[in-house]
N, C-alpha and C positions, 0 to 999 in steps of 0.2 A: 504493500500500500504506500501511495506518498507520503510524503511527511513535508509538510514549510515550515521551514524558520521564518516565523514573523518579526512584526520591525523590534521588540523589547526581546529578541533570543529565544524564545519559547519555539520546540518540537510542538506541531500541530500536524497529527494524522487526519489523514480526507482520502474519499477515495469520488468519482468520477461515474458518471456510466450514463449512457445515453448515446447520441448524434454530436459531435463537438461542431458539426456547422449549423444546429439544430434554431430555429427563433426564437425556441422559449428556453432559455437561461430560467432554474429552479433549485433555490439554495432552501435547505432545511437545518433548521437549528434544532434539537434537542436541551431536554430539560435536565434540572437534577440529578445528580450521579449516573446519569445513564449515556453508552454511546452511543456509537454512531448504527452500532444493528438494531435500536430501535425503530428505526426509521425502516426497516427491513421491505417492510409490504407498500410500503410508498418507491423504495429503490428502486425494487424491480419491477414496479407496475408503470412509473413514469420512464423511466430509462430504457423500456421495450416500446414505447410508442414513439412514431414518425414525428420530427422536428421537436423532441424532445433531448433537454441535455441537462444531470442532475447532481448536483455535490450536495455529498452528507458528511460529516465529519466529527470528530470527537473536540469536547470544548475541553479549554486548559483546566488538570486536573482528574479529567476521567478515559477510559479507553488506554489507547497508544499514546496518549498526548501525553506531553510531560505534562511534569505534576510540582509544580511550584511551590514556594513556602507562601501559605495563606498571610494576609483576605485578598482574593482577587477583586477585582473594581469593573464597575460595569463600563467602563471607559477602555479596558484591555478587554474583553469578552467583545465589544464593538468595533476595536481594532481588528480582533483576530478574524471575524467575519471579512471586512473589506480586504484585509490582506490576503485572501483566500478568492475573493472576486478577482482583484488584481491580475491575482499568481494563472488564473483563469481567462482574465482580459474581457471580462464581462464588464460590459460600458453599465449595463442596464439588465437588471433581473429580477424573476418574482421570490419574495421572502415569503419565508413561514414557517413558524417558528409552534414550541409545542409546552408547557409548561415553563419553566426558568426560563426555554427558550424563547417563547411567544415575551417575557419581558425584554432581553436581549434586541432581539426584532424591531421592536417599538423605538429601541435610542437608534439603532440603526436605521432606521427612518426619519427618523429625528434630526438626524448629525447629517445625511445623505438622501434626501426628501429627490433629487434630481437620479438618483439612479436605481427609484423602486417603482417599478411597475404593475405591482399589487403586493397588498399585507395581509395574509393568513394567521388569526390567535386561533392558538388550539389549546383549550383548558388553562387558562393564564388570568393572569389580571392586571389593569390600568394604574389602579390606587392604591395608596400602599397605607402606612400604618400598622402598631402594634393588630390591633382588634381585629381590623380588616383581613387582616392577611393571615390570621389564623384559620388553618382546615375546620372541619365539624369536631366534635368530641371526640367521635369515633376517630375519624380521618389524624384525630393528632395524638392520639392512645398509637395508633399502629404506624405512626410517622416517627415517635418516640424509639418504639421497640426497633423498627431496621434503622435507624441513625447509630443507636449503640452495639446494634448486634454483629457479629464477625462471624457466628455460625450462617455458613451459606444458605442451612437448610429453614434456618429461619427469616433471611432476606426472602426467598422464593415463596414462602407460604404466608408470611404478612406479608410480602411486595403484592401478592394475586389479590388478597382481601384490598389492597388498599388500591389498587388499579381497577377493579372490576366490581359490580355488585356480587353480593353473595348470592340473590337469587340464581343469576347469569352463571355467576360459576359454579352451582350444584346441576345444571342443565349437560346435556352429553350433546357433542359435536354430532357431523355426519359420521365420524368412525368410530360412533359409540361410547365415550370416554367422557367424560363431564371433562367441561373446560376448565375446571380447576386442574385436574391430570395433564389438559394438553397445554395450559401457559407452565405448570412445573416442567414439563419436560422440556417447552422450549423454550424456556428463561435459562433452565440450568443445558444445555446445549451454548448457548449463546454464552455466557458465567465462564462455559471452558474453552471457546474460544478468543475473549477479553477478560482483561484484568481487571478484576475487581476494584472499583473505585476506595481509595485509600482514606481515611481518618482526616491528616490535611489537604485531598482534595474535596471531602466533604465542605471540610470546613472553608476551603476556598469559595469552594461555589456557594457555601450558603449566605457569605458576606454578600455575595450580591443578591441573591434573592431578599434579603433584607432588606435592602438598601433599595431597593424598587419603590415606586411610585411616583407616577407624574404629578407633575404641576397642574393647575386650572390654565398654564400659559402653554403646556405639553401639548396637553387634551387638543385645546383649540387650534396648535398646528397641525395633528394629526387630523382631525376634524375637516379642516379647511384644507387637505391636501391634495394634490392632483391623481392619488393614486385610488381605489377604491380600494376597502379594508373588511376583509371576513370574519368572522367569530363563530367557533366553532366548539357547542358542547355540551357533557353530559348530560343530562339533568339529576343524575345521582352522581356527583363528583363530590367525595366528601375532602381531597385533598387542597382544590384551590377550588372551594364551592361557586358553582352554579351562576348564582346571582351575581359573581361579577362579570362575567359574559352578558346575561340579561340587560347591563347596565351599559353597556360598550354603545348601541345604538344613537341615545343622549349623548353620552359623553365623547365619542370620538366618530361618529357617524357610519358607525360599522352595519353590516348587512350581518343579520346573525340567523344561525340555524341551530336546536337544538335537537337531540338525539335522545329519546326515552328509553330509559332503562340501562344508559349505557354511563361508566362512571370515567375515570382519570384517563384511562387508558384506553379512552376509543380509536385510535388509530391503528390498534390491536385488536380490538373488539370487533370493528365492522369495517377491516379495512375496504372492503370493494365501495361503500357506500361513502367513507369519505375520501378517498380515490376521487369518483364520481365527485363528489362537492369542489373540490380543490380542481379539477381538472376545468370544468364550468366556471368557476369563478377566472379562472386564468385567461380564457378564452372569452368571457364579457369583458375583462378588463384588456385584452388586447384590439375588442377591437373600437375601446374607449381610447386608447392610445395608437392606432390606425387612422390613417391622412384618410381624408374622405372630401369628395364633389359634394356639390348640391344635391338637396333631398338623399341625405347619409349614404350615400352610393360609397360602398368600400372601396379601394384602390386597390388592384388585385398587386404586389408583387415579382 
């Protein structure tokens, strides 16, 4: 897999797949301690389709990437991104971003409003604050237990509770297994293929999640941007609850869509169906940013 050194020294592993002469440029950020094979069903879904071209990559601290001495700042998590467009020579590309990541996303829109052509939040939030920013009861009882635990086999089994509802996962796939059995096997498949996110890059990455929340001056440029902005989420999310997607529309003028019965981790849960959302959004917002004639005649190309 590649690796950049970006501009402060930092190894950043990424890897690439798609069309490299493809139109749509699609970068994916991931959240809290997790890599870059989260993104797994989105990789392979958009990097198999025609004029598509996709980087995923691991954020500093988790994955292959080096792992720095904490608190990381959401001002180097914002670099590490554009250094990765750069290293790519992407003038112009769609973000989206998924938990920690989806805050990520936002300054990187923020800082670089001329080189987004649309913004995906997936299970994130705008506003920050103690109160705010806490999960549910539940969501922060099992956010407690895998923060401190170092037994693997207890990140995989609180990770599922706290990704998915319990309903969901007492339910059996099409190959008969309740999805509680099939996220345990393929979290810990993935576990032995990357490196377990370490104690100081927890703590790296949690100074930024911390440290999130926009301004009422943020809001309004995001608000007022020329790009259009999706929101994207569970309705049972007890990690970064619910309501503050609901809230995205007012405050930053997002087009939101929620998903019943699906919790943290819907991009696992249902990926063919949010495939399909991200793919749609991308393609209304290209052709928001398409030269067009009179009476919106597109310009073919």
């Amino acid at each position: 897999m590649p690796i950049l050194k970006v501009r402060d020294g930092i190894n950043i592993n990424y890897v690439v797949g798609g069309d490299p002469n493809a139109r749509n440029k699609v970068l994916f950020v991931m959240g809290l301690n997790a890599s870059h094979r989260q993104w797994d069903f989105q990789f392979e879904y958009f990097s198999s389709l025609p004029d598509y071209q996709v980087l995923v990559f691991d954020n500093r601290g988790a994955g292959f990437s080096d792992i720095p001495e904490p608190p990381y700042t959401m001002t180097q998590m914002v670099n590490d991104v554009i250094d990765l467009a750069n290293e790519l020579h992407w003038e112009k590309f769609h973000l989206i971003g998924c938990s920690m990541g989806g805050m990520i996303v936002q300054h990187v829109a923020l800082e670089h409003p001329e080189r987004i052509l649309s913004l995906t939040l997936i299970c994130t939030r705008v506003e920050g604050g103690f109160f705010k920013s806490l999960p549910t009861f539940e969501g922060t009882i099992k956010f407690l237990r895998i923060a401190k635990a170092t037994d693997p086999e207890v990140l995989l089994r609180t990770g599922a509770e706290l990704q998915f509802p319990l309903e969901y996962l007492s339910q059996k796939n099409p190959e008969g297994i309740t999805y509680r059995e099939y996220f345990y096997n393929l979290m810990k498949k993935r576990m032995a293929d990357v490196p377990m996110t370490t104690p100081k890059g927890k703590e790296g990455q949690l100074a930024v999640v911390k440290a999130h929340g926009l301004s009422q001056d943020q809001m309004k440029k995001l608000k007022d941007s020329k790009f259009p902005i999706l929101a994207l989420t569970g309705d049972s999310d007890i990690l970064i609850r619910s309501s503050h997607s609901y809230s995205m529309p007012e405050l930053i003028g997002a087009k939101l869509v929620v998903l019943k019965g699906h919790g943290h981790g819907l991009v696992a849960q249902s990926p063919e169906i949010i495939n399909q959302h991200i793919k749609d959004f991308i393609e209304e917002a290209n052709q928001k940013h398409a030269p067009v004639l009179e009476d919106n005649i597109v310009l073919s190309k």
